[in-house]
N, C-alpha and C positions, 0 to 999 in steps of 0.2 A: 504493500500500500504506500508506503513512503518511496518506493523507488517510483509509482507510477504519480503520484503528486509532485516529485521533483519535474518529473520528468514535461507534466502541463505548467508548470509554473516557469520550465527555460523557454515552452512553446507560448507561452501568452507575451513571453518578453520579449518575443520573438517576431509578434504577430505581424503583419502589414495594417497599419489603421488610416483608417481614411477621414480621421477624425481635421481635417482640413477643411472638409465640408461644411465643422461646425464652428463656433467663434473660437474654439482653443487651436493649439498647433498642433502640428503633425509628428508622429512616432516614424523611426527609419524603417522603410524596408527591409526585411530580410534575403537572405543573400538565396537561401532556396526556401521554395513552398510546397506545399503538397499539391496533389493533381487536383480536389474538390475543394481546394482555396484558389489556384490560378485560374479555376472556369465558375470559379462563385458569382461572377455579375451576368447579369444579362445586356448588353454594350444594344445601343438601337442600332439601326440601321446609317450607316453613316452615306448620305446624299450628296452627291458631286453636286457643285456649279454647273448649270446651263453654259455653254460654250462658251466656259471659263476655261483656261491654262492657267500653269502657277507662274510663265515666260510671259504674262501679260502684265505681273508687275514687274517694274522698273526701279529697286526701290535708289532712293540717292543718296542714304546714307545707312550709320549701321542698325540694327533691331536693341530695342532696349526691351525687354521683357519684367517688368515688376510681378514679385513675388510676395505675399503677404503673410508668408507662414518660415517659419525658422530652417535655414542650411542642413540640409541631409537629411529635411522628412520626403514623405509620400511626393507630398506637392510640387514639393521641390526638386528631387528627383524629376518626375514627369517632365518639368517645364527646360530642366536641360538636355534631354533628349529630345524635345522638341525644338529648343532652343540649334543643337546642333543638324539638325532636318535642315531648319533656314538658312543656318549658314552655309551649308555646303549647296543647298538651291541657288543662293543669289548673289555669294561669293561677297555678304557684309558678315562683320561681326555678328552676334548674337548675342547678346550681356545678362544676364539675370541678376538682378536686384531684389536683397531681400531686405522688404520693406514691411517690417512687423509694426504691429499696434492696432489699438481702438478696431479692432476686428476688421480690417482691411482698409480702413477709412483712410489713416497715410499715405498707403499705396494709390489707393485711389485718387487724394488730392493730389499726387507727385505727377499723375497720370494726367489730372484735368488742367495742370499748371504748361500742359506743355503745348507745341502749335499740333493741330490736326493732322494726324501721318497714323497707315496703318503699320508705319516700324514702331510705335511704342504702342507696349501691349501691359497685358496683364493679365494674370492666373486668380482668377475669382474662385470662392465657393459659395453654391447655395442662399449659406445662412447669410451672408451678405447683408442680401435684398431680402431676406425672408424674415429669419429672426434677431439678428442682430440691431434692427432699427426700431424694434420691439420692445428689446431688453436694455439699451442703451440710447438715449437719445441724442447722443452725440453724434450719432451715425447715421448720415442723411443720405445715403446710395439711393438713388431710383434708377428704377430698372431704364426706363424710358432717354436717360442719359449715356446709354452705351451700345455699341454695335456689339454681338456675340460671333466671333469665328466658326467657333465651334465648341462642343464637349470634348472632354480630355478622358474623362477615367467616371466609372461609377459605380454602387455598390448598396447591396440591400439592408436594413435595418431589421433585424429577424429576434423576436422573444423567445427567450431560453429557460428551459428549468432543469434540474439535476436528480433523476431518478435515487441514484445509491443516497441521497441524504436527503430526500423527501417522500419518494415513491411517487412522484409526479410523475407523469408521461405526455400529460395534451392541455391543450387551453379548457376544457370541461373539467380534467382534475383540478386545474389552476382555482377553476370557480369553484368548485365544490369546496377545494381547502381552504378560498375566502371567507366560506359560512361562519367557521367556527373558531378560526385563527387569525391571528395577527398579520396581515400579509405586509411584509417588504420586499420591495425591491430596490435590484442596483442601476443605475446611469450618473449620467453624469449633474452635476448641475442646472437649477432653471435656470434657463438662455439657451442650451443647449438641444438638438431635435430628439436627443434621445429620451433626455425627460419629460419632454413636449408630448413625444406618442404614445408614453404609456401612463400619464397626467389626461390624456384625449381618451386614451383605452377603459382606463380602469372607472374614468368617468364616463364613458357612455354605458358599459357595463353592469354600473350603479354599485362597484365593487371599491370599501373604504383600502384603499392601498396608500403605503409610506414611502417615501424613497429614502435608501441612502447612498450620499450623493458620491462619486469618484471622479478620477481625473483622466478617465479612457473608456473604451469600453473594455480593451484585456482588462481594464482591474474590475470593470462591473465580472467580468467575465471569476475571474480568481475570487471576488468575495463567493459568489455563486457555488462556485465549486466545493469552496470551503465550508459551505453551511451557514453561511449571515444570512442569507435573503433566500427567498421561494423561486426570484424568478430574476433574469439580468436582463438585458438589451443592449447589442451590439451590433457592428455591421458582420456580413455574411463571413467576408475575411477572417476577421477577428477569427471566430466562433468556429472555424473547419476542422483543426488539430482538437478542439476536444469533441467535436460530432466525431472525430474519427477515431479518439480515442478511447467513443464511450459513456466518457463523463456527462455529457452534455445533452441535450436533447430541445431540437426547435419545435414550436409550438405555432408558433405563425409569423407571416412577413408583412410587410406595410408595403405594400407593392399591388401592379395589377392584376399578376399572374401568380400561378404558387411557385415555391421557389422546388427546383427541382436538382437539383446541384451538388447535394450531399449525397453518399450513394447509400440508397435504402429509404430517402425520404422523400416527402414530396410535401412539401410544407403550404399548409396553405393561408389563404391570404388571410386579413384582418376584415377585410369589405365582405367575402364569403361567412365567415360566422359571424357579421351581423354590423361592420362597426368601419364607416365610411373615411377610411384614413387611410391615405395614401401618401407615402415621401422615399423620396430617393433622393440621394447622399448624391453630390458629385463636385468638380471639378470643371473649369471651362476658361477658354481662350477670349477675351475680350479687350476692343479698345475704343474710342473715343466714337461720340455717335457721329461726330462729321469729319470723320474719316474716309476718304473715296470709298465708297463697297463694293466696286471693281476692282480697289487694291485687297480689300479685305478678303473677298470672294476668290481672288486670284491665291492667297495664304493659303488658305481652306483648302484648297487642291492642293497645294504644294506639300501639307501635311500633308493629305492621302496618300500624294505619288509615295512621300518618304514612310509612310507605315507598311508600304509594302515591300521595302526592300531588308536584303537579310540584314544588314548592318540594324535598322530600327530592329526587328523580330530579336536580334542577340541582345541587342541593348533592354530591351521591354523583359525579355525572359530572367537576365540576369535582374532584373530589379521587381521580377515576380509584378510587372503591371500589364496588367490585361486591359486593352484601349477600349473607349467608346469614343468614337469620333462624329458621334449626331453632328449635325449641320445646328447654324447660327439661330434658324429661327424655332427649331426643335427644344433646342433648351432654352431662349427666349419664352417658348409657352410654357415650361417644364417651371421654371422658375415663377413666372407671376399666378400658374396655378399653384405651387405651393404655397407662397404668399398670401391667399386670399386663406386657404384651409388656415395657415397660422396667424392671418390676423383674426379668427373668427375662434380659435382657441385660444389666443390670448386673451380675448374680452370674456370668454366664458370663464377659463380657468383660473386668467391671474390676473386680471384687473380687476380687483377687488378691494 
């Protein structure tokens, strides 16, 4: 038993987290993953430009890429791999800039401070435009102020509980042990989405649940395991080495479809057993809204051309990131739809 709890506590430390998505920073990738964490996301369909080239931009000087999350996470990662796609396209520099704080709002201002070119960019998440403007009033992002390139990376948000120290197995036990028990759970902080969806869940539910709170979701993940709480939330990543280990067990995803990705499971949604919550985690390539979108458009291929050759696929494999490359105006809807669902459970749940 202790050799098998060491052994998820170096894999949680381990995990890839895509906690970029939300107002905190990002954990580094790991150097390898398992096969049912590298195919954990479901990536949309990524749509070329109408008779766009990526030799249709011209650019005249180098790319500056603003990052808003810390040197050698997720996000950051991602953006210098992408970052090197550019440069070898259009023969400028490619610079990334990590500009942390005020939940990207730095980066952002450093972004709006400069003249209109789609060479200066940025690596947004999500909670940006979603919950960050919610939870913090300093941060005045509207969506409508920015062109989106494209998606980068994404990833599901999936509820777990721990058979060996509850005897739980499904979201029906989960309710049932509500009746009579004190239910806690693990996530992170409010502001955060993972607090957000099961603050939305357990209240539509009608089920009194506690959180306490962590600083990822591996550690919601490790209280879990260890017997603090009934039930954790984390993204799919996170969560694969202990579905694989055993320990662990998903009970549903906040997604459209069920998550089928583990093997043995087929998880299903949060919308399916009754409870209209949908969110996905992601990442995405964005720059100024009067930026030419002929230059922008022309990027967007230029990424595609480069995810298809083997140099990207070595570089993506080695950093365990598996792409979503949606088109600009894919995550444009992606985004103001989830906005509206989290301003509509902020007023319910925390403005009070």
């Amino acid at each position: 038993m202790k050799k098998k709890m060491l052994a998820l506590l170096l894999s949680a430390a381990m995990a890839f987290s895509l906690t970029a998505c939300g107002p905190g920073e990002t954990n580094s990738p790991p150097p390898q993953e398992s096969k049912a964490a590298a195919e954990s996301q479901s990536p949309a369909e990524s749509k070329a430009p109408e008779n766009v080239t990526a030799d249709a931009f011209k650019p005249s000087k180098d790319f500056n890429m603003r990052v808003p999350f810390a040197a050698g996470g997720s996000a950051d990662t991602i953006a210098r791999i992408i970052a090197q796609g550019l440069q070898k396209t259009y023969g400028k520099s490619a610079v990334v800039n990590n500009l942390t704080g005020a939940n990207g709002a730095v980066a952002a201002a450093d972004l709006d401070g400069t003249a209109p070119d789609a060479t200066e960019l940025m690596v947004g998440g999500i909670a940006m435009f979603t919950l960050a403007p919610l939870f913090n009033p300093d941060v005045t992002m509207k969506l409508e102020d920015y062109q989106f390139v494209c998606n980068l990376v994404s990833d599901n948000q999936i509820l777990f509980v721990a058979p060996g120290n509850s005897g739980l197995n499904s979201w029906e036990d989960l309710q049932e042990y509500a009746k009579s028990n004190r239910l806690l759970f693990a996530s992170q902080a409010p502001g955060d989405a993972s607090h957000m969806l099961l603050t939305m869940l357990f209240g539509q539910a009608g089920i009194d649940a506690e959180a306490v709170t962590t600083d990822g979701g591996a550690k919601s993940l490790l209280s879990l395991a260890g017997g603090n709480v009934a039930c954790a939330i984390a993204t799919s990543t996170v969560g694969a080495q202990y579905v694989e280990e055993g320990a662990l067990v998903p009970v549903l995803v906040f997604s459209d479809e069920p998550f089928t990705r583990y093997d043995g499971f087929e998880v299903p949604t949060a919308k399916s057993l009754g409870y209209d919550i949908v969110f996905q985690t992601c990442n995405f390539l964005m720059t100024r809204k009067d930026a030419n979108p002929d230059d922008v458009a022309a990027i967007y291929q230029a990424i595609l051309d480069y995810s298809e050759t083997e140099e990207f696929k070595e570089l993506a494999a080695n950093a365990s990131y598996v792409p979503d490359l949606a088109d600009g105006e894919t995550i444009r809807q992606i985004i103001a739809d989830t906005a509206s669902m989290c301003q509509s459970a902020y007023e319910t749940y925390y403005a009070k």
